[in-house]
MARLO-712360 format. One record per residue: residue number from 1; residue in three letters; x, y, z negated of N, C-alpha, C, CB in turn. Coordinates in nm, 2 decimals. Each point is the difference from the previous one (the first is absolute). Glycine has a CB too. Example, Ala and Ser with C-alpha at 12.3 -4.5 7.8 and 13.67 -1.06 7.14 Angstrom:
2
num / residu / n.x / n.y / n.z / ca.x / ca.y / ca.z / c.x / c.y / c.z / cb.x / cb.y / cb.z
1 / ALA / 1.32 / -0.57 / -0.78 / -0.09 / 0.12 / 0.00 / 0.09 / 0.12 / 0.00 / -0.19 / -0.12 / -0.12
2 / SER / 0.15 / 0.23 / 0.19 / 0.09 / 0.11 / 0.00 / -0.08 / 0.11 / -0.08 / 0.12 / -0.06 / 0.22
% end
This chain:
129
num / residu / n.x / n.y / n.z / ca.x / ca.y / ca.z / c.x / c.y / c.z / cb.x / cb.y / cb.z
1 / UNK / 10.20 / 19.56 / -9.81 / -0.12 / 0.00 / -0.08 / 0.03 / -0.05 / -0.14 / -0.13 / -0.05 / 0.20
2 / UNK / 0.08 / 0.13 / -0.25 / 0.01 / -0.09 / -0.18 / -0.10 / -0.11 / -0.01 / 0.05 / 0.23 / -0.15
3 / UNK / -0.06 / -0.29 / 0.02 / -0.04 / -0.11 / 0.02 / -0.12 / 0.04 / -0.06 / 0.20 / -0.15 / 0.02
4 / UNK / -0.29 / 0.20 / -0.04 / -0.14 / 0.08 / -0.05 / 0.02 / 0.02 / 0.16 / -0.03 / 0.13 / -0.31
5 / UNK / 0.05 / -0.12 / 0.39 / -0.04 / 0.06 / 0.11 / 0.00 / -0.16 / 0.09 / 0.11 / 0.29 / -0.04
6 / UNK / -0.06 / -0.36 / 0.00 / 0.02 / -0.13 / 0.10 / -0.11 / -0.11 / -0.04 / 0.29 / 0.04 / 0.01
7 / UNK / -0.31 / -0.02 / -0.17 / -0.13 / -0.07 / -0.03 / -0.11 / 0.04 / 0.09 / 0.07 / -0.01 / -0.22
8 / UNK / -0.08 / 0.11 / 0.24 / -0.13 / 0.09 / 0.02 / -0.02 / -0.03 / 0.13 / 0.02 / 0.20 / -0.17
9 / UNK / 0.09 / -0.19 / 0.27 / 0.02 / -0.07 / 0.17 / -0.05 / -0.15 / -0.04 / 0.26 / 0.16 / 0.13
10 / UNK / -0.22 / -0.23 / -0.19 / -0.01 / -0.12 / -0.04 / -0.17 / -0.06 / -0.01 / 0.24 / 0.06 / -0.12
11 / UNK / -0.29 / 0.02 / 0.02 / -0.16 / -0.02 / -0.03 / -0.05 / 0.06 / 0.12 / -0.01 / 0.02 / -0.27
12 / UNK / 0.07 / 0.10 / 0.32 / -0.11 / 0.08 / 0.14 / 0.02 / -0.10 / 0.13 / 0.04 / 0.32 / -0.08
13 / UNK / 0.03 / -0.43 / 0.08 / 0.05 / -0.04 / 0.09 / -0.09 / -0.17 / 0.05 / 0.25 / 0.18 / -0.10
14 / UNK / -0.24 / -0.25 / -0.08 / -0.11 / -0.11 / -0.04 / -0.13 / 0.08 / 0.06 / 0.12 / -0.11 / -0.25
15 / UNK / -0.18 / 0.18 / 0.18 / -0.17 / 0.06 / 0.03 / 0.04 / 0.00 / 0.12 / -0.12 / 0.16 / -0.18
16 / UNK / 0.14 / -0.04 / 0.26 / -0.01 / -0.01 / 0.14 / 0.00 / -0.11 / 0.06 / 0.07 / 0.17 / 0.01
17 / UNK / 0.03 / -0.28 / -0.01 / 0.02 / -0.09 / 0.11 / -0.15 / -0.07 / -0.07 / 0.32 / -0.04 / 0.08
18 / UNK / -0.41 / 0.01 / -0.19 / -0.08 / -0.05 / -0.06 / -0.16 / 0.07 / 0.10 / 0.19 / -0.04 / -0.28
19 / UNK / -0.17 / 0.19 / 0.28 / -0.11 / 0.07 / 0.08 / 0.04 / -0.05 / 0.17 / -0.04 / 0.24 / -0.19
20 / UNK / 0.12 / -0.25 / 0.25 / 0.05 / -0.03 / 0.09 / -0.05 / -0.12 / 0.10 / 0.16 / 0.12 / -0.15
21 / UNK / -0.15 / -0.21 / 0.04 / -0.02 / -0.08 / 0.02 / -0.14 / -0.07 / 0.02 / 0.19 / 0.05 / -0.09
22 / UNK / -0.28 / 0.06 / -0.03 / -0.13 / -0.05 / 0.03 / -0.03 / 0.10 / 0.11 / -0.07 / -0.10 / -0.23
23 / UNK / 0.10 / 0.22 / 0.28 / -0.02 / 0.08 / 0.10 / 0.04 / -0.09 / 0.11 / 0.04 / 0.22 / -0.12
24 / UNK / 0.04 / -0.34 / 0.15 / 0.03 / -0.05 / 0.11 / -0.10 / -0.14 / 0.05 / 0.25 / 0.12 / -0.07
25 / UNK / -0.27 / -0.17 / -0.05 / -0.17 / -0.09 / -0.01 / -0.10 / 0.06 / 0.05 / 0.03 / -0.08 / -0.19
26 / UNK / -0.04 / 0.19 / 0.11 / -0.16 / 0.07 / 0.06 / 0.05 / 0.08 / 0.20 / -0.11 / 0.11 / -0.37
27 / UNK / 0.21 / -0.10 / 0.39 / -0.01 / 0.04 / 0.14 / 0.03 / -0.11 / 0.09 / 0.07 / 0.22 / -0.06
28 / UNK / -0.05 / -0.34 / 0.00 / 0.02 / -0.10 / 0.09 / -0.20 / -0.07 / -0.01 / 0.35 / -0.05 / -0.06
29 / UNK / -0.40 / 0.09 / -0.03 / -0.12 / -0.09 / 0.02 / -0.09 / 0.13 / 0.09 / 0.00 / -0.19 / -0.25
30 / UNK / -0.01 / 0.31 / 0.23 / -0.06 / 0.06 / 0.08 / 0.04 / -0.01 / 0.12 / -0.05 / 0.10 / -0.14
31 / UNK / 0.19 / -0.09 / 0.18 / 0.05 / 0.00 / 0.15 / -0.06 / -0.17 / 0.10 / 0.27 / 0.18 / -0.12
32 / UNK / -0.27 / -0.27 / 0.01 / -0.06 / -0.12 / 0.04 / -0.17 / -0.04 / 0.01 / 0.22 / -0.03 / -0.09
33 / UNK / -0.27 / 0.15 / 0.02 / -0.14 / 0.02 / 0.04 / -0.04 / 0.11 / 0.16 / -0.01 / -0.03 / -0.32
34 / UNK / 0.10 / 0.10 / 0.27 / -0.03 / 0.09 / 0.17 / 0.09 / -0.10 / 0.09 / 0.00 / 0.30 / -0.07
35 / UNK / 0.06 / -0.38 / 0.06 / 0.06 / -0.05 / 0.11 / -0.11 / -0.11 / 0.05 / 0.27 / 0.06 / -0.08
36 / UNK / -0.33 / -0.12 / -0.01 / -0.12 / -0.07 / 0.03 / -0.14 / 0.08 / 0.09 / 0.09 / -0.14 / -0.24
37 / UNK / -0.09 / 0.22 / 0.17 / -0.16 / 0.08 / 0.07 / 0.02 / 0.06 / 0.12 / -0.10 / 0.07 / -0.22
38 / UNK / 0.22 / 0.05 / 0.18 / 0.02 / 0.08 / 0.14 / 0.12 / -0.05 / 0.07 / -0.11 / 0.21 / -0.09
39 / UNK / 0.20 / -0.28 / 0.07 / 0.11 / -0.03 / 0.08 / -0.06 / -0.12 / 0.10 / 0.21 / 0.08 / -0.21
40 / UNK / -0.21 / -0.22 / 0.12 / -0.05 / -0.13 / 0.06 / -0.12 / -0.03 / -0.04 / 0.19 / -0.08 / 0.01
41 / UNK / -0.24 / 0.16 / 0.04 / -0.18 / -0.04 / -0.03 / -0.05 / -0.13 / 0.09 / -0.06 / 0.28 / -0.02
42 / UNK / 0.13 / -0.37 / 0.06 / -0.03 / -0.08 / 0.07 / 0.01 / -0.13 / -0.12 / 0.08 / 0.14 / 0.25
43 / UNK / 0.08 / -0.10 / -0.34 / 0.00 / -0.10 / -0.09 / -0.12 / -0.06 / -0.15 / 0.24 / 0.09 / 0.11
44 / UNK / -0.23 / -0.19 / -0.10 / -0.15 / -0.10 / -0.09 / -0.01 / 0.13 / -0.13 / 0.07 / -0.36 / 0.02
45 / UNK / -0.26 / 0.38 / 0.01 / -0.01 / 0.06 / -0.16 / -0.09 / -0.01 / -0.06 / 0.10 / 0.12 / 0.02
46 / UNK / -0.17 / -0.16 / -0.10 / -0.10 / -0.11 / -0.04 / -0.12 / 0.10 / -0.02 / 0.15 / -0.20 / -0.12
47 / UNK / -0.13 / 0.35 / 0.12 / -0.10 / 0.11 / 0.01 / -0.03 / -0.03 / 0.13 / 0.08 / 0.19 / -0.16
48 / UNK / -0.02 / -0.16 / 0.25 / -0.04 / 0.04 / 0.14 / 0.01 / -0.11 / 0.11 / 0.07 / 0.24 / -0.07
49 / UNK / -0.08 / -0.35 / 0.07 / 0.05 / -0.10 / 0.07 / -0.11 / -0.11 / -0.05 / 0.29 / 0.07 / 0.02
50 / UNK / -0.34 / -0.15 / 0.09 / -0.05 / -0.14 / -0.01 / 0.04 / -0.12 / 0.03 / -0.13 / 0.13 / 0.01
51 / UNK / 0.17 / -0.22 / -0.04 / 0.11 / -0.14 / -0.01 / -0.09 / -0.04 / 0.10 / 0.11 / -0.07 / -0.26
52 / UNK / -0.06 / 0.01 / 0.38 / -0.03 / -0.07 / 0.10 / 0.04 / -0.14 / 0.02 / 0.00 / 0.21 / 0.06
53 / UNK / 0.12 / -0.25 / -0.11 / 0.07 / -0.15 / 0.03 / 0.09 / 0.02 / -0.10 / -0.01 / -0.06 / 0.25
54 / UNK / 0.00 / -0.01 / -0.36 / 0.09 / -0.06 / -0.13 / 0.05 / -0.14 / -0.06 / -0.14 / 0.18 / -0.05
55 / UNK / 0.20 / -0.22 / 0.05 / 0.01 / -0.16 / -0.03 / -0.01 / 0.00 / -0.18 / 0.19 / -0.07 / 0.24
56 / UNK / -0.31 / -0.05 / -0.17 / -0.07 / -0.02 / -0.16 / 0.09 / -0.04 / -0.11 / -0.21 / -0.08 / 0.11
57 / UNK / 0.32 / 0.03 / -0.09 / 0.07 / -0.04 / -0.11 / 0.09 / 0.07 / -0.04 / -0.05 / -0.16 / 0.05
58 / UNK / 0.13 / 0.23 / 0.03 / 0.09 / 0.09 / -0.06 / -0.04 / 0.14 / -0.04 / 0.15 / -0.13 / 0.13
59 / UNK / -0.32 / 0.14 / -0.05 / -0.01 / 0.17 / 0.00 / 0.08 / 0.09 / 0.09 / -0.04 / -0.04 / -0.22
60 / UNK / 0.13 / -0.04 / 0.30 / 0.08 / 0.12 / 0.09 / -0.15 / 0.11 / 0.09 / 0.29 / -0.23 / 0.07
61 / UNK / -0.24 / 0.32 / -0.04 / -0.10 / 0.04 / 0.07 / 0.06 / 0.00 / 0.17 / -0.10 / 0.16 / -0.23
62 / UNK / 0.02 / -0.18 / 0.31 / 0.07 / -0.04 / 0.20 / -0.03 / 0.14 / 0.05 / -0.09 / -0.28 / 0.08
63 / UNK / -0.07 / 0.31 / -0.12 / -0.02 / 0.08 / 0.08 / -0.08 / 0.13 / -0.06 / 0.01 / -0.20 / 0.17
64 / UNK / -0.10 / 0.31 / -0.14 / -0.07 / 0.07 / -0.09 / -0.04 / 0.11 / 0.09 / 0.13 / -0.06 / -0.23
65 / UNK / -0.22 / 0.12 / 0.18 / -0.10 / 0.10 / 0.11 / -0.05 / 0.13 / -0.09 / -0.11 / -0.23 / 0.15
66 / UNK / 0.12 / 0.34 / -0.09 / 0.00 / 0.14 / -0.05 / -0.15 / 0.02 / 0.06 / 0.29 / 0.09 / 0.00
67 / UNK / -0.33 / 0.03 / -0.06 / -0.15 / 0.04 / 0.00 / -0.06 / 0.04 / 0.19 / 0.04 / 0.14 / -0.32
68 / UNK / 0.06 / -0.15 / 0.36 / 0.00 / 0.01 / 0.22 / 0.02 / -0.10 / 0.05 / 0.10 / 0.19 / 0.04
69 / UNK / -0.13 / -0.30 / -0.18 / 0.02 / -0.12 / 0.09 / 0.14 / -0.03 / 0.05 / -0.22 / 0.05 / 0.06
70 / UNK / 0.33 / 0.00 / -0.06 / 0.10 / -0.06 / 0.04 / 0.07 / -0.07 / -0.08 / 0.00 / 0.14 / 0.12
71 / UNK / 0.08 / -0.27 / -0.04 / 0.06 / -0.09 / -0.11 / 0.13 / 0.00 / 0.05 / -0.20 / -0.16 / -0.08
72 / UNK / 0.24 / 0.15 / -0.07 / 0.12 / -0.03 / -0.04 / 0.09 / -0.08 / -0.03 / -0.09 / 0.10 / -0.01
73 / UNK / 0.22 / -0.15 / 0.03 / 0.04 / -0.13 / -0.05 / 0.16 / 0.06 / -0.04 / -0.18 / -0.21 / 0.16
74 / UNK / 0.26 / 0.08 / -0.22 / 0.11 / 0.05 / -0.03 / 0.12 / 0.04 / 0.11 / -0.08 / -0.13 / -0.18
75 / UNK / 0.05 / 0.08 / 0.31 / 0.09 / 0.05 / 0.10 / -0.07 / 0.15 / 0.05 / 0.08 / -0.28 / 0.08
76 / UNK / -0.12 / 0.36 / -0.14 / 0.00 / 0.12 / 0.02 / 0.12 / 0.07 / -0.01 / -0.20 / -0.02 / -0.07
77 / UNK / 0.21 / 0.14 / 0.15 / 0.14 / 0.07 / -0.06 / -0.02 / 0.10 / -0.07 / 0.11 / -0.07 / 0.15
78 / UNK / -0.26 / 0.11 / -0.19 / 0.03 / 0.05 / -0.15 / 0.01 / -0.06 / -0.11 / -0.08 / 0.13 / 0.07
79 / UNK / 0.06 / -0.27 / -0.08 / -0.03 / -0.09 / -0.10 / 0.15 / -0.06 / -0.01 / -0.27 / -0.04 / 0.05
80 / UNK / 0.40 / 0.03 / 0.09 / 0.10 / -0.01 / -0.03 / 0.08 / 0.07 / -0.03 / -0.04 / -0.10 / 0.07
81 / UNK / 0.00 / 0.25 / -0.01 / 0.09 / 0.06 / -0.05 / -0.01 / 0.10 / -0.14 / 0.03 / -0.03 / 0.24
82 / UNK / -0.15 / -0.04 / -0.32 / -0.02 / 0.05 / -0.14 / 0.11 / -0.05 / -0.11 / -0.25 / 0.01 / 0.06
83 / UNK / 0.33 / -0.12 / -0.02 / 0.07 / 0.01 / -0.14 / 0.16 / 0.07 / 0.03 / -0.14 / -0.25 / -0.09
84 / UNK / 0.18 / 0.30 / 0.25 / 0.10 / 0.07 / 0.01 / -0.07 / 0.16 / -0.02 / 0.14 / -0.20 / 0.16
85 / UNK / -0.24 / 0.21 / -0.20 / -0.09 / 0.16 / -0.07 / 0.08 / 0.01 / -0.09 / -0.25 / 0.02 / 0.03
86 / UNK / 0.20 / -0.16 / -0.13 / 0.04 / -0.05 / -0.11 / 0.13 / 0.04 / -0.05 / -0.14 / -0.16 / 0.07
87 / UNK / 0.21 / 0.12 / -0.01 / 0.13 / 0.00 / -0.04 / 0.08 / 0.16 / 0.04 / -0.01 / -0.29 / 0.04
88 / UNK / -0.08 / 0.35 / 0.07 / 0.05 / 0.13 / 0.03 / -0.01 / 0.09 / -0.13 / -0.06 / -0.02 / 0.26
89 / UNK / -0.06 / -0.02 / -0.33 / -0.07 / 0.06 / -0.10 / 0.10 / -0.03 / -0.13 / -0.27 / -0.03 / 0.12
90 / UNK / 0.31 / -0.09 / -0.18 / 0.07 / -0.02 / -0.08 / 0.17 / 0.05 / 0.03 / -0.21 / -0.19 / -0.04
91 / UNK / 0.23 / 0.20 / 0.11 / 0.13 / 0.04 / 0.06 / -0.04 / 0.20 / -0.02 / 0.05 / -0.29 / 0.22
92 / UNK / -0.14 / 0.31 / -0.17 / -0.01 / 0.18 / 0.00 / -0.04 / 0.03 / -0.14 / -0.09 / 0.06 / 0.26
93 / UNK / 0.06 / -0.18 / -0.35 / -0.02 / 0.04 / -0.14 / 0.07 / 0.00 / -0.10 / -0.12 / -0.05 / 0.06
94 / UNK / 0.28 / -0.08 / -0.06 / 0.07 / -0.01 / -0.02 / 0.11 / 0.17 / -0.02 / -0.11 / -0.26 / 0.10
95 / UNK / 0.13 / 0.27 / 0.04 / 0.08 / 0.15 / 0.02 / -0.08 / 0.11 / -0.03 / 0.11 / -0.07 / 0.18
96 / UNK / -0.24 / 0.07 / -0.18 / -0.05 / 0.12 / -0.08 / 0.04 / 0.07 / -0.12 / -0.14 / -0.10 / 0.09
97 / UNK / 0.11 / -0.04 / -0.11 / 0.03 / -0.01 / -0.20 / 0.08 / 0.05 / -0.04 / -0.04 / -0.15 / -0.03
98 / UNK / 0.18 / 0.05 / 0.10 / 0.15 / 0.00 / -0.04 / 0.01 / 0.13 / 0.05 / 0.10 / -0.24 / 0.00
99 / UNK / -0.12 / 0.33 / 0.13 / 0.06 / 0.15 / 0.02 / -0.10 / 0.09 / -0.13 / 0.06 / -0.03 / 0.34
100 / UNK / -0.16 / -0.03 / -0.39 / -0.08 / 0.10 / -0.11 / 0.06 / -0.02 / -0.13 / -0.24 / 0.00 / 0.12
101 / UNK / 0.34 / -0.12 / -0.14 / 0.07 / -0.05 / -0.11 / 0.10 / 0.15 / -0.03 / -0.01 / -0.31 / 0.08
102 / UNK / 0.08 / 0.25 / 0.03 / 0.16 / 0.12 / 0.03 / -0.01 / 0.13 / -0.02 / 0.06 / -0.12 / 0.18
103 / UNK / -0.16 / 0.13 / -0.11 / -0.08 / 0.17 / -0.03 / -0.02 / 0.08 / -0.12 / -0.13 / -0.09 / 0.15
104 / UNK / 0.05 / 0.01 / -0.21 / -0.06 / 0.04 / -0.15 / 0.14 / -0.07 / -0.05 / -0.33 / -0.01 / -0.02
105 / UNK / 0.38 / -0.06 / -0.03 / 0.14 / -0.01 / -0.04 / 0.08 / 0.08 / -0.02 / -0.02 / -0.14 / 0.07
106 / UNK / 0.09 / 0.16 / 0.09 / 0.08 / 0.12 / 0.01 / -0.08 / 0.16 / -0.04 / 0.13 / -0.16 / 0.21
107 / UNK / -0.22 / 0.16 / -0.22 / -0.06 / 0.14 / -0.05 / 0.02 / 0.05 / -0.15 / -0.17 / -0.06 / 0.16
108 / UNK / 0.12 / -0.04 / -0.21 / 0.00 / -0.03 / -0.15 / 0.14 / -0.05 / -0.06 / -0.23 / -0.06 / 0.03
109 / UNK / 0.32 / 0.01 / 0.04 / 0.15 / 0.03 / -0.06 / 0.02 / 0.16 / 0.02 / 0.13 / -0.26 / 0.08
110 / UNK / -0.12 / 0.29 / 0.02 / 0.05 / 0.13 / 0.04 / -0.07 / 0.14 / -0.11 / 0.03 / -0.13 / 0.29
111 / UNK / -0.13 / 0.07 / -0.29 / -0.05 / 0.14 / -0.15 / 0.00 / -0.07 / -0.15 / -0.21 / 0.14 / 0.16
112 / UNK / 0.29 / -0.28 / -0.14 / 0.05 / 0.03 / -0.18 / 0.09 / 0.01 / 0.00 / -0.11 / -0.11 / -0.11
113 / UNK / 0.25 / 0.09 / 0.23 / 0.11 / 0.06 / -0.02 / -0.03 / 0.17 / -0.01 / 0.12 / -0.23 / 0.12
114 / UNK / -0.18 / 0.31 / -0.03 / -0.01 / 0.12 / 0.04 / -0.07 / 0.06 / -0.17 / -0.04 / -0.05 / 0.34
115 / UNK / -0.02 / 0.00 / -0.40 / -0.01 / 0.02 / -0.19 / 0.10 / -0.07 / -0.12 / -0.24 / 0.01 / 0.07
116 / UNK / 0.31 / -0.08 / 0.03 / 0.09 / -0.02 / -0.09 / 0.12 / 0.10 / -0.03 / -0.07 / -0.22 / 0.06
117 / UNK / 0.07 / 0.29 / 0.09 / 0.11 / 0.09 / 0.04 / -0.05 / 0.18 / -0.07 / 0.07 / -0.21 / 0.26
118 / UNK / -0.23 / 0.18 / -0.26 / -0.04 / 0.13 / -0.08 / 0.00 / -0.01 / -0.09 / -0.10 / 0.07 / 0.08
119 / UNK / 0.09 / -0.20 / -0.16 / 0.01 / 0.03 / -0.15 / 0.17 / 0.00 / -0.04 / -0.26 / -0.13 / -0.06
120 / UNK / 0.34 / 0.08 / 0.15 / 0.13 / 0.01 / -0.04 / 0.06 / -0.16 / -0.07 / -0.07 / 0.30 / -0.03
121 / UNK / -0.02 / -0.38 / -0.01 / 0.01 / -0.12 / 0.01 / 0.14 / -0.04 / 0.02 / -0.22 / 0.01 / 0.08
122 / UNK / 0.31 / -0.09 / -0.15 / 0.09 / -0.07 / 0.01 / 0.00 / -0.13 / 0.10 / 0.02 / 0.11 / -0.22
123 / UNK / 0.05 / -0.13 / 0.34 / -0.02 / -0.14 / 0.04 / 0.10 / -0.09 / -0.08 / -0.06 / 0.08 / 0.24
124 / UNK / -0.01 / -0.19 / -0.22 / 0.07 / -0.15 / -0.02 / 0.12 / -0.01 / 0.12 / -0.26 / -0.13 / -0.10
125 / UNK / 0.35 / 0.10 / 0.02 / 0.11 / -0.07 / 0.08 / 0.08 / -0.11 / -0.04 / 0.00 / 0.19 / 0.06
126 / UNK / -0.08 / -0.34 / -0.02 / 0.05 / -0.12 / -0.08 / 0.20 / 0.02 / 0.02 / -0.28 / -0.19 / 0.07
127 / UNK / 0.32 / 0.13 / -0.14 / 0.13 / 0.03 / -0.06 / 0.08 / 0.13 / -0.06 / -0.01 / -0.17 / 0.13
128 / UNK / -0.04 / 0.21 / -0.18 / 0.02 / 0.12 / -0.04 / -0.04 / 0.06 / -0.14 / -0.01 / 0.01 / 0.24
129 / UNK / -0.10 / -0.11 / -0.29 / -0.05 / 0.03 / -0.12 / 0.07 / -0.10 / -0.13 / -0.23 / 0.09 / 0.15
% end
């Protein structure tokens, strides 16, 4: 690559991981909103749930009751098994990313070498100049 061509990987490389990044925020808070409503709809939500047993001083919440009347507490196992969702979710977001990183990366090297080679472009070859 010459080095007009290595800048350019350089800057296209900053932005992306910069969009990337916020693309990996915004799918981790949606994936954590559906994992609340339709995954563990059992776990606390201050829309849909009525506090049943709370300790006055810390605010912890014990227990909590959905619109059928059923109650809830923390030894549920959707309510335990919401922060291994959690983590499935941060973990499948993680590898998203990074395989959507590689992707668009390797794409975008491959067609500025593939114009470098149409325009006829001289490469850089450190020791040599």
């Amino acid at each position: 690559m010459t080095e007009k061509s290595k800048e350019k990987v350089k800057y296209f490389s900053t932005l992306l991981g910069c969009v990337i990044f916020i693309a990996s925020i915004l799918f981790y808070y949606v994936g954590v909103e559906v994992l609340k409503k339709d995954v563990f709809p059992h776990y606390y939500d201050s829309k849909r749930h009525i506090v049943v047993s709370q300790n006055p001083d810390s605010k912890e919440i014990y227990a909590w009751k959905d619109s059928n009347g059923n109650i809830y507490t923390q030894e549920d196992a959707q309510v335990k098994n919401f922060t291994w969702g959690i983590t499935a979710l941060l973990l499948l977001d993680m590898l998203l990313m990074t395989v959507l990183y590689g992707t668009i990366m390797n794409a975008y090297c491959k067609l500025v070498t593939r114009k470098e080679k149409e325009t006829g472009a001289t490469f850089y070859q450190p020791g040599l100049q």
